[in-house]
C-alpha positions as CSV (number, residue, x, y, z in Angstrom):
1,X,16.5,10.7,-3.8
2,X,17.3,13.9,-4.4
3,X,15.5,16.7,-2.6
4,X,14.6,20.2,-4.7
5,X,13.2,23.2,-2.0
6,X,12.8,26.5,-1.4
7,X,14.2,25.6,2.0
8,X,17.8,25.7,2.0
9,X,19.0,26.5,5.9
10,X,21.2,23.9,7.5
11,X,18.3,22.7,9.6
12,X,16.4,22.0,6.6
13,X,19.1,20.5,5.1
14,X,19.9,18.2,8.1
15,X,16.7,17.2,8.3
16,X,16.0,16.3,4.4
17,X,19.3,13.9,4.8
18,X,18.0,12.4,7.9
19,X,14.8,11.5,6.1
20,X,17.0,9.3,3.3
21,X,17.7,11.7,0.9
22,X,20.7,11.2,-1.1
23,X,21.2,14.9,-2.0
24,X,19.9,18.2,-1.1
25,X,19.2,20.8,-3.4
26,X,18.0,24.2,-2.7
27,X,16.3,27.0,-4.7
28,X,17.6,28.9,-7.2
29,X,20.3,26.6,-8.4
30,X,21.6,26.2,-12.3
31,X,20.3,23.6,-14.2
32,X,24.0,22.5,-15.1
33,X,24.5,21.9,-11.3
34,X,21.0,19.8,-10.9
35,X,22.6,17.5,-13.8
36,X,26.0,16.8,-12.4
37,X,24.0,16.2,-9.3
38,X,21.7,13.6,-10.7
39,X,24.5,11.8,-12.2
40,X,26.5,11.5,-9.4
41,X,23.4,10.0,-7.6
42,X,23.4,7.6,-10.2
43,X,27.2,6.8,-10.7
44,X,26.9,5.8,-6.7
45,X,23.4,3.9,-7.4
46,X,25.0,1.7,-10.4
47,X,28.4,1.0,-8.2
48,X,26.1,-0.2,-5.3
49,X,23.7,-2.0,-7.1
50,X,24.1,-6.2,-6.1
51,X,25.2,-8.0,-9.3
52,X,24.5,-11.2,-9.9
53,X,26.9,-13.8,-8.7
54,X,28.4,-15.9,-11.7
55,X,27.5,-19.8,-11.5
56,X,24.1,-18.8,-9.7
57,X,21.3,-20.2,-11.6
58,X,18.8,-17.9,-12.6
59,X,15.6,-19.3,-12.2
60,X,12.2,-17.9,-13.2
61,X,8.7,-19.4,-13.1
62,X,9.6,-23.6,-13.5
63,X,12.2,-22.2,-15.7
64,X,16.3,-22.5,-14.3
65,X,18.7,-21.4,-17.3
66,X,21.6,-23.5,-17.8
67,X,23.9,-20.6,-19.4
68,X,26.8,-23.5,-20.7
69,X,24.3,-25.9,-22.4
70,X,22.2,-23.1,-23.9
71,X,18.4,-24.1,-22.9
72,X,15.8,-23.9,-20.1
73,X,16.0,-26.8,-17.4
74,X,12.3,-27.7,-15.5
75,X,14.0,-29.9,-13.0
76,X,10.4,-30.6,-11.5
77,X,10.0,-32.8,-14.8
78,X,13.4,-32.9,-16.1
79,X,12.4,-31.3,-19.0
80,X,15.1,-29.4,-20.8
81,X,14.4,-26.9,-24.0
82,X,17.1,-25.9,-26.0
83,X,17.6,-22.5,-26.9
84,X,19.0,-21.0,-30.7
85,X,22.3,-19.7,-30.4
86,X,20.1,-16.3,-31.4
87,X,17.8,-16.6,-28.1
88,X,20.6,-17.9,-25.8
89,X,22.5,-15.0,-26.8
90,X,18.9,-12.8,-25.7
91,X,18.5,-14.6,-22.7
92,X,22.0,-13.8,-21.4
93,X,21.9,-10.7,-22.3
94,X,18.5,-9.7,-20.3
95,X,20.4,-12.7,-17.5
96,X,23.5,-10.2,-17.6
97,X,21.0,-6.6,-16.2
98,X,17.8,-8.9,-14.4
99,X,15.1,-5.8,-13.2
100,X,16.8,-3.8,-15.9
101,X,15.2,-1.8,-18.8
102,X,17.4,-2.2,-22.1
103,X,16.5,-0.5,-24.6
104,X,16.3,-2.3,-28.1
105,X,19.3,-0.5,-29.5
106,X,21.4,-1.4,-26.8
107,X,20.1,-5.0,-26.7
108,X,20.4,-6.0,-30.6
109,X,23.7,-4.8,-29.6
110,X,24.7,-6.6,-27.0
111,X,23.3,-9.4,-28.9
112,X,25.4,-8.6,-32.2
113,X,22.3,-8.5,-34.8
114,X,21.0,-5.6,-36.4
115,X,18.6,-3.3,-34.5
116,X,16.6,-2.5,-37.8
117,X,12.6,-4.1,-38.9
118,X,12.2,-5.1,-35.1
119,X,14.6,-8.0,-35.4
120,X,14.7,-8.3,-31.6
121,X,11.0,-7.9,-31.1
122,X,10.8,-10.6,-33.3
123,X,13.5,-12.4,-31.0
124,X,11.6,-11.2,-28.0
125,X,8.4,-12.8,-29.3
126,X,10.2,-16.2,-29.9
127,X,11.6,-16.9,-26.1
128,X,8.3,-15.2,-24.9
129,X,6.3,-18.6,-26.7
130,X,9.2,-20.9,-25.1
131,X,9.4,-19.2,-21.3
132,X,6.6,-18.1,-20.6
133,X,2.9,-19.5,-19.9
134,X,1.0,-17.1,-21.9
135,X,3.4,-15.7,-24.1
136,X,0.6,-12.5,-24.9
137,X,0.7,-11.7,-21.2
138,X,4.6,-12.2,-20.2
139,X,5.5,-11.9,-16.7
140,X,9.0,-12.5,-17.3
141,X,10.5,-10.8,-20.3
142,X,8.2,-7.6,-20.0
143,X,8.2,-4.9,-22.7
144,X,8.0,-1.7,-21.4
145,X,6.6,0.4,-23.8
146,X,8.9,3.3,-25.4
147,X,12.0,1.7,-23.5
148,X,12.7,-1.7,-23.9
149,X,12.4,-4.9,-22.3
150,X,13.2,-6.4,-18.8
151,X,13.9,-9.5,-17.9
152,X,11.9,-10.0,-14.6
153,X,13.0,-13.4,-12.9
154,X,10.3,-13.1,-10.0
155,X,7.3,-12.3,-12.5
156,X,6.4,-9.0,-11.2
157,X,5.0,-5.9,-12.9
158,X,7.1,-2.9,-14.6
């Protein structure tokens, strides 16, 4: 959090960083300055964020993936759904940044396949009909409109 005021005595400034904020910004300041800020804030927000351990499942409605094999376990009915080597590669990329937006770019990327015609909304669509129960209302691979998608392990909103 970073706090913007008018109020800039030390007081004020105490007081704002004993509330939780992160940085403390006071009126006038250059535009430059309120950038370098905000990045810093998130350099140390990305460096503190808890990844997510290797060899940890990641499980999401009856859904575990097995990363190695390439497919969806249901060990409640030892069901097991492979996965195309297009959608594993999907799956561990939106795995690799759970409760993260990626953009589409970024994710055809990541997933070596051409960003152009919707190719990974196409890709999305796929896994969608394979993970989730009603693949027109997802609650696990979520589109979030004008940014990307997230992958969303516990099935809550954006």
């Amino acid at each position: 959090m970073l706090l913007l005021t008018a109020l800039g005595e030390t007081e004020q400034r105490i007081n704002g960083f004993e509330a939780g904020a992160d940085d403390y910004l006071p009126k006038p300041f250059e535009p430059r300055e309120l950038l370098l800020r905000i990045n810093a804030i998130l350099r140390r927000s990305a460096a503190a964020a808890p990844k997510k351990p290797e060899g940890v499942p990641l499980r999401f409605g009856r859904w575990r993936l097995d990363i190695e094999r390439g497919e969806l376990v249901d060990d409640a009915v030892s069901e097991r759904m492979p996965l195309t080597s297009v959608e594993h590669t999907l799956m561990r990329a939106l795995a690799s940044r759970t409760g993260e937006v990626i953009g589409r770019e970024e994710l055809a990327e990541m997933c070596n396949m051409s960003a152009s015609e919707r190719t990974i909304d196409v890709q999305v669509t796929r896994l969608r009909k394979k993970v989730e129960e009603d693949p027109r209302l997802p609650k696990y691979i979520q589109t979030v409109r004008g940014k990307g998608y997230v992958l969303r392990p516990d099935g809550d909103g954006v």
